[in-house]
C-alpha positions in Angstrom: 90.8 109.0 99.6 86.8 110.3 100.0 86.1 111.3 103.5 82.3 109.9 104.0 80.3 113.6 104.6 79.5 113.7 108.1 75.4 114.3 108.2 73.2 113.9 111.0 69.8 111.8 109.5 66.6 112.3 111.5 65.1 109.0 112.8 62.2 107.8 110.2 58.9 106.5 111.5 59.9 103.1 110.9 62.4 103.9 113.0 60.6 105.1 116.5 58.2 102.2 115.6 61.3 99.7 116.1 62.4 101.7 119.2 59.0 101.6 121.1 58.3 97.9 119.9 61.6 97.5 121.6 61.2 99.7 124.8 57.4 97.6 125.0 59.2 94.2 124.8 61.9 95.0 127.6 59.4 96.2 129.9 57.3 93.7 128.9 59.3 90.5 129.5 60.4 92.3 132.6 56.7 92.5 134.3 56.3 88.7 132.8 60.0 87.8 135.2 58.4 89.7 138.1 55.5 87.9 138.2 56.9 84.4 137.2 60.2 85.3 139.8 58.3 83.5 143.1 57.3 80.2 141.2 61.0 79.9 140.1 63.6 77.3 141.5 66.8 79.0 143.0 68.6 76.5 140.1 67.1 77.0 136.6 68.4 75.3 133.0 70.7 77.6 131.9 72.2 75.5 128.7 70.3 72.6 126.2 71.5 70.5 124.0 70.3 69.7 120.3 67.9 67.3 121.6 66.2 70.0 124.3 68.3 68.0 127.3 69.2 70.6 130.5 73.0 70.1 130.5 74.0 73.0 132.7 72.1 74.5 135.3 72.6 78.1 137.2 71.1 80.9 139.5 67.6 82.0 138.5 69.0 85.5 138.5 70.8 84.1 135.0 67.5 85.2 133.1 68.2 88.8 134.5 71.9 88.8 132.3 69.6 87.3 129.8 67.5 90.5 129.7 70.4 92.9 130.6 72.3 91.4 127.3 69.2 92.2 125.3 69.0 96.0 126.6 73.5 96.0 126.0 72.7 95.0 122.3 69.9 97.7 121.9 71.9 100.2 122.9 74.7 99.1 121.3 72.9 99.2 118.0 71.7 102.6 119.5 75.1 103.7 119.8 76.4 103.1 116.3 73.1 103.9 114.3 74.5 107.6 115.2 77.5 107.5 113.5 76.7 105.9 109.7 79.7 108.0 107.9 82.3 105.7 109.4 80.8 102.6 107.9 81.9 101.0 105.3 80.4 102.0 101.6 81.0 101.2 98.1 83.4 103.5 96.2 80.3 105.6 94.7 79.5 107.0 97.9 79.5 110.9 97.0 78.0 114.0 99.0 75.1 114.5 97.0 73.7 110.8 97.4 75.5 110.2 101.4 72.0 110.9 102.9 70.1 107.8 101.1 72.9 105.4 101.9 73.2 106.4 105.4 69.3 106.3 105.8 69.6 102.7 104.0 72.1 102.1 106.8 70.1 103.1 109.6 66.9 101.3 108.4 69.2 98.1 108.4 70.5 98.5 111.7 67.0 99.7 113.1 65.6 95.9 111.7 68.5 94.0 112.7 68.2 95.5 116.2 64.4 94.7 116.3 65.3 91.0 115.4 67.7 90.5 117.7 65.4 92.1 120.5 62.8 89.7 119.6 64.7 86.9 119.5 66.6 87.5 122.8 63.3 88.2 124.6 61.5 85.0 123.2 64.6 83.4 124.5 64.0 85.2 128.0 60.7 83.8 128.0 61.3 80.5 127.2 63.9 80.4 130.2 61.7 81.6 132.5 58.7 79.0 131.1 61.0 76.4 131.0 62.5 76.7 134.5 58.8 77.1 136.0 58.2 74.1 134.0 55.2 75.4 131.7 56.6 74.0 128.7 59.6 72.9 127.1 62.5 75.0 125.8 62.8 76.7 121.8 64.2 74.5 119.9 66.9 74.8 117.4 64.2 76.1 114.7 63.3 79.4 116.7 67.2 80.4 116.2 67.3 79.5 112.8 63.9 81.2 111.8 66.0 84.1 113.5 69.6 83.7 111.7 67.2 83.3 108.4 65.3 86.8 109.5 68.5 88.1 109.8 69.9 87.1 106.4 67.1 88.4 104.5 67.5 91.7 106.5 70.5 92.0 105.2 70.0 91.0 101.9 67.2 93.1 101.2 68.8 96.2 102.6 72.3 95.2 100.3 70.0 95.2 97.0 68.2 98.5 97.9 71.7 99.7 99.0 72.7 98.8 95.1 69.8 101.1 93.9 71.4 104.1 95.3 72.5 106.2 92.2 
């Protein structure tokens, strides 16, 4: 059985781009909690139904494991983006042509991970908005414009994957 080669690929532009965008987002839905935290009810929406109803409600200090699972799933994407050899590749996967498919890897992770932090800070937001009641929660649409971002992520990076030689 082929042992993937073990090579350590420098972080691309792109890359750092995603990082910062990332980094700007954390901080910046952080400042937006800070200044929104006085106006806030000590119970806060915590859960909605299809139709945008409050069904469950919680601590105001929910938003903060909102924001902490955001920064868990950045560095868990982080974390893995480090170690591309152990994923899983087609059976063409050779020395000579590791480097492109791990770099294919990475920019697929780097997107994904940019997505997800999007997503999980508009979601922040909207939590915060909605339990200072400045305007009503995402609906269903913003996580399905999401899964769909995610998809075609996926997909693109799985065709240029298949123009690896």
């Amino acid at each position: 059985m082929f042992e993937a080669p073990k090579i350590h690929i420098k972080k691309t532009k792109m890359e750092w781009f995603h990082d910062i965008l990332c980094i700007c987002l954390f901080v910046g839905i952080l400042l937006y909690l800070a200044y929104m935290w006085p106006t806030l009810p000590d119970r806060i929406p915590i859960h909605y139904d299809l139709q945008e109803h409050a069904d469950r409600w919680g601590s105001k200090w929910f938003i903060l494991l909102l924001i902490l699972l955001n920064v868990l799933i950045y560095l868990g994407f982080t974390f893995i983006r480090k170690y591309p050899h152990k994923f899983n590749y087609p059976s063409r996967l050779t020395k000579e042509n590791a480097e492109n498919f791990y770099r294919n890897a990475n920019l697929t992770i780097s997107w994904v991970k940019l997505e997800t932090v999007i997503y999980f800070s508009v979601l922040g937001k909207n939590f915060i908005d909605s339990a200072a009641n400045k305007s009503d929660f995402m609906n269903v649409y913003g996580f399905l414009v999401w899964i769909c971002a995610l998809v075609i992520t996926v997909v693109y990076f799985l065709v240029q994957r298949r123009r690896i030689k």
